[in-house]
C-alpha positions, -999 to +999 in steps of 0.1 A: -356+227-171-347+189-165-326+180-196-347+143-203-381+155-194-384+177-225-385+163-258-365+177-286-393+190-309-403+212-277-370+220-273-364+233-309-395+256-302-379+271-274-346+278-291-373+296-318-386+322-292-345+328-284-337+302-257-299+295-260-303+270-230-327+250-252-307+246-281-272+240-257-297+213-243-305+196-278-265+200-287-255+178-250-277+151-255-275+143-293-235+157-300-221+121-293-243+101-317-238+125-342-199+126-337-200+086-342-217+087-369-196+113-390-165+096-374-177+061-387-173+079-423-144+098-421-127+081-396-106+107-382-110+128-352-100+159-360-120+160-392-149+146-376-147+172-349-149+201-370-178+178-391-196+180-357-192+218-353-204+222-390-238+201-386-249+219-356-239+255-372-260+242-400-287+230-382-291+266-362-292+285-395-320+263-412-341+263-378-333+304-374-343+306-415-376+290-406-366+259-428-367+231-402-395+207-407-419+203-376-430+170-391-397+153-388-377+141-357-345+162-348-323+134-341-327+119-376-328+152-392-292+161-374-279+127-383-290+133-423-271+166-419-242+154-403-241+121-428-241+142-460-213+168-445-193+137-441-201+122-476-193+154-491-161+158-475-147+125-490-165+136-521-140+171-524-113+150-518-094+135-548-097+097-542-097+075-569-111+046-558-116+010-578-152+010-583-164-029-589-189-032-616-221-054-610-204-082-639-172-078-616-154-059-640-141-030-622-133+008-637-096+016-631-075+029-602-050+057-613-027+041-593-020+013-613-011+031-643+016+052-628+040+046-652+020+053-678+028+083-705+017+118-698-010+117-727-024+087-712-025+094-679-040+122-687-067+106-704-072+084-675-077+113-650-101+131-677-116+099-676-119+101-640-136+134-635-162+121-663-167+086-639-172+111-604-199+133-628-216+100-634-218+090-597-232+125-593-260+118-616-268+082-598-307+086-577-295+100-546-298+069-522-277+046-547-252+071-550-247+073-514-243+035-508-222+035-539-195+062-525-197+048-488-188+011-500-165+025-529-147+058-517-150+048-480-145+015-480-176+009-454-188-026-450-225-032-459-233-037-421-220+000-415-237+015-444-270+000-432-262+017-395-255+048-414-286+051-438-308+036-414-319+012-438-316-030-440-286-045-451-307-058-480-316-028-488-280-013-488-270-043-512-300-039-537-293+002-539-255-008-548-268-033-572-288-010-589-262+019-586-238-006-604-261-012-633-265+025-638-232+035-636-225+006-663-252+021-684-237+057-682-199+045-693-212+027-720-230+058-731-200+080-732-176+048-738-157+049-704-135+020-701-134-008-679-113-035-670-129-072-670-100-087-658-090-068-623-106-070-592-130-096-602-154-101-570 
């Protein structure tokens, strides 16, 4: 079996009818593309290393459950899987980040109201689980860009290597996501700060 010679969706039929070999073959030649791309999210080795382990696990299960698409290309359908194990990582974790409104207001950062009372701070971090359910509800693809540029501080150049989409395209999903978002706070009268972080 010459590693090159055979393409992936062959390969993924072989690891069907129980060749270990074929799958081992398919982990080799894609694992460092996918470990650069979760790394280029979380940016840290070790968690990107046990990212890795987790796509592939999660990639054997769907293709043993019969749930892998035929019609789709396994590198792209690895990356997907390994780019929303990253995003959901930095989604469990409690950042708080500044998120810049499309006026260039910009909805608060906990940290700069560490001083603040009990009762107010926590109304700002009630406030803050209400703003992460709202980024939930955002169309998928806006909410991505929106937590990559926002919670992970990626530039729009690495969030269009990422999503595999233009850079124009990355700006007009934030855009968008921005408007929405605005749209939600107003609608449960989340408050927002014109005067920080103008842009």
């Amino acid at each position: 079996m010459e590693k090159y010679k055979i393409s992936d969706s062959k390969l993924v039929s072989l690891y069907k009818l129980g060749s270990e070999e074929a799958f081992e073959q398919l982990l080799n030649r894609h694992k460092s593309r996918v470990f650069t791309t979760i790394y280029l999210i979380v940016k840290d080795n070790y968690v990107a290393e046990d990212l890795l382990q987790e796509t592939f696990i999660k990639a054997i299960r769907t293709i043993k459950e019969g749930r892998y698409n035929e019609e789709g290309k396994f590198l792209p359908w690895i990356l997907r899987i390994a780019h929303n194990l990253a995003i959901d990582n930095f989604r469990k974790e409690k950042r708080y980040p500044t998120v810049i409104l499309e006026d260039g207001s910009s909805v608060f950062n906990t940290l700069q109201f560490a001083e603040d009372s009990i009762e107010s701070a926590q109304i700002k971090q009630d406030t803050h689980v209400k703003l992460r359910q709202l980024i939930d509800e955002l169309p998928d693809a806006q909410r991505e860009v929106l937590v990559m540029r926002h919670y992970m501080d990626m530039s729009f150049q690495e969030i269009s290597e990422n999503t595999g989409v233009s850079i124009n395209t990355a700006l007009g999903r934030m855009r968008y996501a921005l408007i929405n978002l605005r749209k939600k706070m107003k609608q449960y009268n989340i408050a927002y700060d014109q005067n920080i972080y103008p842009r």
